[in-house]
C-alpha positions, 0 to 999 in steps of 0.5 A: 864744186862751187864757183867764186863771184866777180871780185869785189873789194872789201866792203870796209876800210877799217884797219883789219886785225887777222888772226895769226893762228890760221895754218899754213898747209893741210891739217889732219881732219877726221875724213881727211885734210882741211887747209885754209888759203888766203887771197893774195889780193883780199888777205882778210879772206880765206877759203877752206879746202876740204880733201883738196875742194873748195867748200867754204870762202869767208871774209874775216873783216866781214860776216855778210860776205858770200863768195860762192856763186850757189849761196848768193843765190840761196840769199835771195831765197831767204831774203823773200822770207818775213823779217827777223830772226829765223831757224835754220838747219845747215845740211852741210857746215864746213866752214858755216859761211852760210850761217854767219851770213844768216846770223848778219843779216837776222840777228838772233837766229837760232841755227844747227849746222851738221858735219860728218867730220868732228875734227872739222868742226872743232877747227872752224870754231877755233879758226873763224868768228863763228856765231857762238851757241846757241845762235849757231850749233855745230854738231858731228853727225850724219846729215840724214841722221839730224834730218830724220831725228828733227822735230816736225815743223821746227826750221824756216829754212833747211839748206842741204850742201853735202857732198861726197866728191862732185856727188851728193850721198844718195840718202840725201837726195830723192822723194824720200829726202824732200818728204823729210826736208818738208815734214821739219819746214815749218808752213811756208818755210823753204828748202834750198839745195845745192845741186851739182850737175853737168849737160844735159842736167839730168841729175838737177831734173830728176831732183826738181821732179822729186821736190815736185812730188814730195812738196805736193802736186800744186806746188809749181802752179802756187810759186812753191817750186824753183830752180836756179842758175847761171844762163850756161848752166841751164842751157846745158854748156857746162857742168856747174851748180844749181840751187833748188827750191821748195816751199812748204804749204801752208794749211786750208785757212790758215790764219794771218798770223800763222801764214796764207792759204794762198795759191794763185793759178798766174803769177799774173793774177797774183796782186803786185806793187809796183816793185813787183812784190806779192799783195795782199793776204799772201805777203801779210802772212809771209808765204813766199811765193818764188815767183815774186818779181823781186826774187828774179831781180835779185838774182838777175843783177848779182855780180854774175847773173843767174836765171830764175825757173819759177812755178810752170818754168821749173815743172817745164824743166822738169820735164818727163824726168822721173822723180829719185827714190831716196834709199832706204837707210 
């Protein structure tokens, strides 16, 4: 499902001490296989193969290591996001490569990644240096079910990373979801989705127009709307991953310790420095606005480059697509 970077060497010269009890094979799991592999060039990295798909690559030595193309760009997402520690719901946990990214770079970040598969879980706790409760919690259960009983406004941020094969479970996808997603987001936190999808992306449309409608009817024009991936991805010249993104409103008047009433009608009307980062009540209180110039650097200068569909540019690719009804349960 998802695609490595460009290979990088380790980030440390450090001796390596590697667990000697990761298994050589599969291993029986509650939905069916888990098998852990090593890289015959970095042996202090692994991959988790979940039924015979790639769905986790760590680096034992190193907890900031992202492999995988899609959670390099969903870190330039969170990066855009106040300082400091942060909740998190993982929608999707496998091997909580994501999270032990997060609780490395905000130390002290309370998240909850959710599984379907019991057996899974307790695995990767045994297996990788995962954050311990209550920094990270894992927890056996239906991610729409974790989703639908989570108090309103208690994450800054909701990853959604499930599938089922090369598709996602349908209760998880559409206006139904992204009305869910948003109502657990506190104000101006952010949802990210991994989203998997082949020419002509109809797929990836209809899920941006959803977001579009469940986030609100401003949200393109006010930077809370984005859609990324790689240039041959979004012109339609192969099946590939992309993220998606959307960014809860803040409430009329919000105060500044609370977040921004801010929602500029140009990104080009909106006060920059000259790093191209927002100014103003807009950054003092923290909303990000996914049109920031920062976010398109970032993400343009990552190991393999990615294109940025912020604001007007995601409603664009959206397009006439019609939004997704998320089923009911």
């Amino acid at each position: 499902m998802a695609r490595r970077s460009a290979r990088r060497r380790p980030s440390s010269s450090a001796p390596l001490t590697l667990p000697a009890e990761l298994p050589v094979g599969p291993v029986p799991i509650s939905t069916g296989t888990a098998e852990v592999v090593r890289d015959p060039d970095f042996p202090q990295r692994v991959t988790l193969h979940v039924n015979g798909v790639p769905s986790s690559s760590l680096d034992l030595a190193d907890p900031g290591f992202l492999d995988f193309e899609y959670m390099q760009q969903m870190a330039a997402f969170v990066a855009l996001l106040p300082p400091g520690p942060l909740r998190v719901l993982h929608l999707g946990a496998a091997g909580s490569a994501f999270a032990r990214h997060v609780e490395h770079e905000r130390p002290g970040s309370r998240q909850l990644g959710v599984d379907l598969d019991a057996r899974l879980l307790e695995l990767v706790r045994e297996w990788f240096a995962l954050p311990r409760s209550p920094l990270l919690r894992l927890r056996a259960d239906d991610a729409g079910r974790t989703l639908a009983t989570a108090r309103d406004a208690s994450y800054d941020v909701v990853v959604r990373d499930v599938f089922a094969g090369d598709r996602t479970p349908a209760h998880l996808v559409g206006t139904g979801f992204a009305a869910e997603a948003r109502r657990v987001l506190r104000p101006g936190g952010i949802l990210l989705v991994n989203c998997a999808d082949k020419p002509p992306l109809t797929t990836a449309r209809r899920e941006v127009a959803s977001l579009a409608q469940a986030f609100g009817p401003g949200a393109a024009a006010a930077g809370r709307l984005a859609a990324v991936a790689e240039p041959a991805i979004l012109k339609g010249r192969r099946y590939g991953n992309l993220v998606l993104a959307a960014v809860r409103e803040l409430p009329e008047n919000a105060p500044a310790d609370v977040g921004p009433d801010h929602e500029p009608d140009d990104p080009q009307n909106t006060p920059q420095d000259a790093a191209g980062a927002p100014v103003g009540h807009a950054a003092a209180v923290g909303q990000p606005d996914l049109r920031d110039a920062r976010l398109g650097r970032a993400l343009r200068t990552l190991a393999v480059p990615a294109t940025l569909l912020a604001g007007e540019d995601a409603a664009t690719f959206a397009g006439t697509a019609a939004p997704l009804e998320t089923p009911a349960p």
